[in-house]
C-alpha positions, -999 to +999 in steps of 0.1 A: -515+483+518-540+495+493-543+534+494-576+548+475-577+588+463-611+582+454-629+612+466-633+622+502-607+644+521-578+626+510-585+639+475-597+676+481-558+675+503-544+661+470-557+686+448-545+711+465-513+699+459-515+694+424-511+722+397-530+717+374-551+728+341-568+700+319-550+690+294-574+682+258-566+673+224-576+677+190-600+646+176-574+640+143-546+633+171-538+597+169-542+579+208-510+567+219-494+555+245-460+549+265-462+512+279-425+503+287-395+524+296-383+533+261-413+541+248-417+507+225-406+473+220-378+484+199-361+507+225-362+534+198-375+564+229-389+582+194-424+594+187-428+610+155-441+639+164-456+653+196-487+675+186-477+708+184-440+701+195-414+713+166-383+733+162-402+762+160-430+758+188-408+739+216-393+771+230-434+778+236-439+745+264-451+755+292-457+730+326-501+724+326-501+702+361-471+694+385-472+662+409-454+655+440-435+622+439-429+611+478-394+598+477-385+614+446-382+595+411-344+585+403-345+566+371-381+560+358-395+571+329-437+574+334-451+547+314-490+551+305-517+529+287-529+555+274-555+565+303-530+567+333-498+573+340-477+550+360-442+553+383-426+541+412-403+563+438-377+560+461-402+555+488-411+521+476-444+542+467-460+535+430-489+555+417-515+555+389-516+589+380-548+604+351-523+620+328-547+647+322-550+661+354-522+647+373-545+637+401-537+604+416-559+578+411-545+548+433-511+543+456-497+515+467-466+506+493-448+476+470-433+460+495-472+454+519-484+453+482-459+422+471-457+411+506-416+412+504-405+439+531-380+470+518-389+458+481-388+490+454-383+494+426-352+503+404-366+519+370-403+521+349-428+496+353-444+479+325-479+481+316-499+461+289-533+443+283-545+457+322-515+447+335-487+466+359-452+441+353-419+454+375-389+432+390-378+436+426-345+462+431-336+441+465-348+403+453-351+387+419-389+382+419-412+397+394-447+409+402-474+418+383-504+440+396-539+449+381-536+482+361-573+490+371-567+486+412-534+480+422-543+448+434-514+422+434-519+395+407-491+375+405-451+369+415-427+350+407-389+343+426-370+337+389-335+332+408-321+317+441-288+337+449-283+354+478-269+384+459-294+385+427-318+414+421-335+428+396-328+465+378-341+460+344-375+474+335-391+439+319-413+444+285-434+422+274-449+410+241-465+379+225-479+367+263-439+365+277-427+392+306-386+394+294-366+405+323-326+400+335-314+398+368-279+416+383-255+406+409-242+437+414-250+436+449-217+409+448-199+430+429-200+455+459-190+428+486-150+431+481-153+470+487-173+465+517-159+431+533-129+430+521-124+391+532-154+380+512-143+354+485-157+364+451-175+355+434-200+335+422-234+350+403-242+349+368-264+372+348-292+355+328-326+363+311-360+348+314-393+348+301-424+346+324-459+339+311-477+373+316-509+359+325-491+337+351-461+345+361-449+308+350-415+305+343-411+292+306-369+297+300-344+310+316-306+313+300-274+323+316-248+345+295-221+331+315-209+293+317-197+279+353-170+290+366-175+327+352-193+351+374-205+384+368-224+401+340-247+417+353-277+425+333-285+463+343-289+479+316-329+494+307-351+469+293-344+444+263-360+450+232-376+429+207-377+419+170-412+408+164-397+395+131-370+375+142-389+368+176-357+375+186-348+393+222-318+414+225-301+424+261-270+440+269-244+426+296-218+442+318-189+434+329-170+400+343-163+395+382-139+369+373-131+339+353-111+306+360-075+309+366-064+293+330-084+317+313-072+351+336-035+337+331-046+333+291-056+372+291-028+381+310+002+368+289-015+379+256-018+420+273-022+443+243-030+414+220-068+416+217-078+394+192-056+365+214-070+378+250-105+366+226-092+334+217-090+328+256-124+323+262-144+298+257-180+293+239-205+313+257-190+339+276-211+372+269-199+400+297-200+435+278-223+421+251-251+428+229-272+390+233-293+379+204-320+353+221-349+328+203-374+343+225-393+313+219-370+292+237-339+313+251-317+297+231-285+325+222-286+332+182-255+348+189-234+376+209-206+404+198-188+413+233-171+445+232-142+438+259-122+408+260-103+415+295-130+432+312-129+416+352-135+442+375-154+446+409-160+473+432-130+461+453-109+477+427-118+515+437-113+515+471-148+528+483-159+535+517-119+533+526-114+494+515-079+489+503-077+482+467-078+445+466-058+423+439-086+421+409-089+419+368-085+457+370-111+455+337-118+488+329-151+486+336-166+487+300-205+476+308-232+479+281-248+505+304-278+519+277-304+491+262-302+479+227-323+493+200-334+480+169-340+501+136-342+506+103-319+530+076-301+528+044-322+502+033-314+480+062-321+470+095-297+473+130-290+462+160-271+482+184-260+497+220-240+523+233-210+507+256-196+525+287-160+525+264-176+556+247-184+529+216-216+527+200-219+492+183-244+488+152-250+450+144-263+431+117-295+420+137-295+383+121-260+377+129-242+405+154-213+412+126-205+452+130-216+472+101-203+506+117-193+518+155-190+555+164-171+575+196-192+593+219-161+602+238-138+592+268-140+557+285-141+548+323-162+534+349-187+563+350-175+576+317-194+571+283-226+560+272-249+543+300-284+554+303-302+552+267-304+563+234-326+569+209-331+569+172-357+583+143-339+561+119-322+595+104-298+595+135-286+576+164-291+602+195-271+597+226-259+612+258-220+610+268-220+612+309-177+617+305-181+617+347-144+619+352-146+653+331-115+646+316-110+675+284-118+655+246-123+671+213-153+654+194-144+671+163-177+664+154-193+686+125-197+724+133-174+729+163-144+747+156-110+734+156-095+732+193-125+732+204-134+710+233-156+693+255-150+690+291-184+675+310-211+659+295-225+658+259-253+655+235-245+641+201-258+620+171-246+596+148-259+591+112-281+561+116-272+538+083-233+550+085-223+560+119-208+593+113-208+618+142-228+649+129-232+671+158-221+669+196-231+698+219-217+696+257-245+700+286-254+738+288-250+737+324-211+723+322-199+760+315-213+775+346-206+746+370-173+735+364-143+747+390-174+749+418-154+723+439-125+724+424-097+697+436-123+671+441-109+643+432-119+616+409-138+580+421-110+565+410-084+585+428-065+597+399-066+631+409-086+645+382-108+675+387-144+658+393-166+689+393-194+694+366-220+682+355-230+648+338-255+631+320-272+605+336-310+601+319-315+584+284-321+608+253-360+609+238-369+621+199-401+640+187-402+649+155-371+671+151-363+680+191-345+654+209-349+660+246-323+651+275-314+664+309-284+669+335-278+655+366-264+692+379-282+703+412-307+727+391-312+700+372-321+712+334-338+700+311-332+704+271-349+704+238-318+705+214-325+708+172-328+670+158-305+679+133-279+702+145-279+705+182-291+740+188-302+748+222-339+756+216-356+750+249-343+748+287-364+746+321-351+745+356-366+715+372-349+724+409-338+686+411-309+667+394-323+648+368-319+617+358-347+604+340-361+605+304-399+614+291-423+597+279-447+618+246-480+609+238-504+630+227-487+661+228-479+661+262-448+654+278-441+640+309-410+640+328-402+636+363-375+652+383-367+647+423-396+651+439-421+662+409-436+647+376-445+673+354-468+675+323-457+701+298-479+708+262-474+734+239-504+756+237-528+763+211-525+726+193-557+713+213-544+724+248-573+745+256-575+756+293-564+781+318-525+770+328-516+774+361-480+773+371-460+772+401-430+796+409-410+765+415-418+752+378-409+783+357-395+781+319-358+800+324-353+825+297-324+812+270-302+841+271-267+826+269-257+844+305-235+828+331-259+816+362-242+799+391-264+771+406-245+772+436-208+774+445-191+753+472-157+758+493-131+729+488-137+719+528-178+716+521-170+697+487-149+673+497-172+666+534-199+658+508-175+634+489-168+617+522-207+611+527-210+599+493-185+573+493-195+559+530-235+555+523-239+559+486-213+552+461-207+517+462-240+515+461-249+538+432-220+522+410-240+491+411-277+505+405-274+540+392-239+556+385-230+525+362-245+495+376-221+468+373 
């Protein structure tokens, strides 16, 4: 049901709640805006500068308004045509939000509003030419809503399996919505009903008329008799030179018996174990489509024995059925496309702890870089971004095992034990700098014996990263899902710490930049932060909540918990959220 915050009581209530100081900027400011969930078609999260944002002003941002989000925001970036703000929450709630005052200017319930009861939605909206374009987290339909009123304008079912979903922001461009659907709702079923016979879905990719909603391709990256990947991973992005479309894939369910007997007897033999597939199998790949007709250009999969389901963990105390036991190597972060050197790329970051660049006309690898250790959780999986100097990305390294990056500038023997920051040179693919998460120091050894998802018995305390990585100018931002929930401003170019603010909320999503103003949303709040004196001229208000924390370089403990606590949490986790959260927002796939 429509809900208008047009004036009235409602509003006066709203305001109240709302921190705020009016956010205004310079004339010779160019208008931009933030329409999908990386920021542009390419997937690049990179503005080139944020007025008044530098290495030398960003330890100046201060927060000018502060919005409640009811039901918190999980992985959505804001997206904004330029006017408004727009973003859903874990109450199936999405809002229209004036991004100068961070008043709310219509809210909506999706699932009265799409007419589809318990629909939400996973990650950002879309929004282009007056139009609001999202895919269902709990059925594959897409809908698309008028920008101006909420109203609902159109929706589309794009798939008929009991199982399929959608978690992949769409984008859209030359009239077509692209958006995947993910099974990973399957994937779960052998942890949770341990007698259900797997499996069956495939991922695939279509293209909707935006105007519409009409169906005009759809293409599976999986023949019959495969099932699995899963498209999870961000949105696509697009080569409007190519008109070419590029998704990444996760990982296989399983595959017929002569080709899991063909992988088997070649173990340790990876170019044979690729020689076992057939034509047309594209699990933990980077998928070149015509996006004219959805015909596949081509595809460079990263794993060739990579069959895994939830069923092989164990969750919510299944026994650990017979399975691929892949090692879970999804494309978790979206591909980008960009230009350096003098020539032009295609790449992802895989859940291995590769990064893959890719000739974009044909997927052959022009260079691959480390981010750091491998595993379900482990590696790269929520977005990148890239200036076309460097290749920014965030390592998550969730099992916290102990790597040295011997990246440029750390000592020798030195060591990273939770998540990290780095960047790759972005025409060669060397590693210049890799800084862990600030907050890893102080958290780790909190709960310490907590064992690892996998049950390996590995220390699991720490913190990891969890949100994609965003470039302005020469600050690359990024956050950590630790319960304070920090955000960073890191130096472009080396990885100095130059800006931290305690959002009181693990984090998990990335900002969007326009005009000087960021906007990033963490548990229950969206805030706007501006650096002021560049055209931000108004009273700031703050709350005590949202205070800049002083870099000083001293220890602060964001809370420590006994063994017995810890591990009753764990229990929790696993029985109502895990399986879950592997499928949609620890890893997807």
């Amino acid at each position: 049901m429509m809900t208008a915050l047009s004036g009235g009581f409602i509003l006066i209530a709203l305001a109240f709640f709302v921190l705020r100081t009016d956010l205004s900027y310079p004339e010779n400011v160019v208008q931009q805006d933030w329409p999908f969930l990386n920021g542009d078609l390419e997937n690049t999260r990179n503005v080139s500068a944020a007025a008044g944002v530098t290495s030398d002003s960003v330890s100046r941002l201060e927060v000018f308004w502060t919005a409640p989000m009811v039901g918190g925001v999980k992985l959505a970036t804001p997206v904004s045509d330029g006017e408004a703000l727009y973003i859903a929450t874990g109450a199936s709630r999405l809002y229209r939000i004036n991004r100068l005052t961070g008043t709310v200017k219509w809210e909506i319930s999706i699932p009265e509003t799409a007419g589809v009861p318990g629909a939400s939605v996973r990650s950002s909206v879309a929004v282009v030419d007056g139009k609001v374009v999202f895919g269902l987290r709990n059925k594959p339909i897409v809908v698309a809503l008028d920008a101006n009123s909420g109203a609902l304008l159109w929706k589309t079912l794009i798939d008929n399996h009991r199982f399929a979903q959608v978690a992949q922001s769409p984008i859209v461009a030359d009239g077509r919505v692209f958006i995947s659907l993910t099974g990973v709702a399957e994937e779960a079923m052998p942890a949770m009903t341990p007698d259900y016979k797997c499996c069956d879905f495939r991922g695939s990719t279509v293209a909707l008329d935006v105007n519409d909603g009409t169906l005009l391709w759809k293409t599976y990256v999986l023949p019959e008799g495969f099932a699995g990947a899963s498209i999870w991973s961000g949105a696509g992005a697009y080569d409007s030179n190519r008109r070419t479309l590029y998704i990444t894939t996760g990982n296989a369910y399983l595959a017929p018996v002569e080709v899991q007997e063909c992988i088997n007897e070649n173990k340790g033999d990876e170019m044979a174990q690729a020689a076992c597939h057939p034509p047309g199998v594209w699990y933990d790949s980077i998928v070149a489509f015509d996006a004219d007709t959805g015909d596949i250009k081509w595809g460079h999969r990263g794993s060739h024995n990579d069959f895994f389901t939830a069923g092989c963990l164990g969750f919510s105390g299944a026994p650990v059925r017979a399975c691929g036991q892949g090692p879970d190597h999804d494309f978790g972060t979206a591909p980008m496309v960009w230009s350096a050197g003098g020539r032009e790329f295609v790449g992802a970051g895989q859940k291995s702890g590769v990064f893959w660049a890719l000739d974009p006309e044909s997927g052959a690898v022009i260079w691959t870089g480390q981010s750091g250790s491998s595993g379900p959780l482990g590696g790269m999986e929520f977005g990148t971004a890239t200036d076309g100097i460097r290749v920014y990305f965030a390592d998550s390294n969730a099992k916290f095992p102990s790597y040295m990056p011997q990246a440029v500038g750390l000592s020798s023997g030195e060591s990273i034990a939770y998540g990290s920051i780095g960047a790759f040179d972005a025409a060669t693919g060397v590693r210049l700098w890799q800084v862990a998460d600030p907050a890893g120091a102080r958290l780790m050894g909190t709960s310490a014996g907590c064992d690892s998802l996998a049950g390996t018995g590995e220390n699991c305390t720490g913190p990891f990263i969890k949100a994609p990585v965003t470039v302005a100018g020469d600050v690359v931002f990024a956050c950590s899902i630790e319960p304070e929930g920090h955000m960073y401003g890191f130096n472009a170019a080396t990885g100095d710490l130059l800006w931290s603010f305690r959002s009181g909320s693990s984090c998990e999503t990335g900002p969007a930049i326009l005009d000087g103003a960021i906007y990033w949303a963490s548990g229950q709040n969206l805030y706007a932060f501006a650096v002021p004196g560049f055209g931000v001229e108004s009273k700031l208000v703050r709350s005590d909540r949202a205070m800049p924390i002083e870099i000083t370089g001293e220890t602060v403990m964001a809370g420590v918990y006994t063994y017995d606590q810890a591990q009753r949490g764990r229990k929790v986790y696993m029985k109502s959220c895990a399986a879950g959260c592997h499928l949609e927002s620890l890893g997807g796939s």
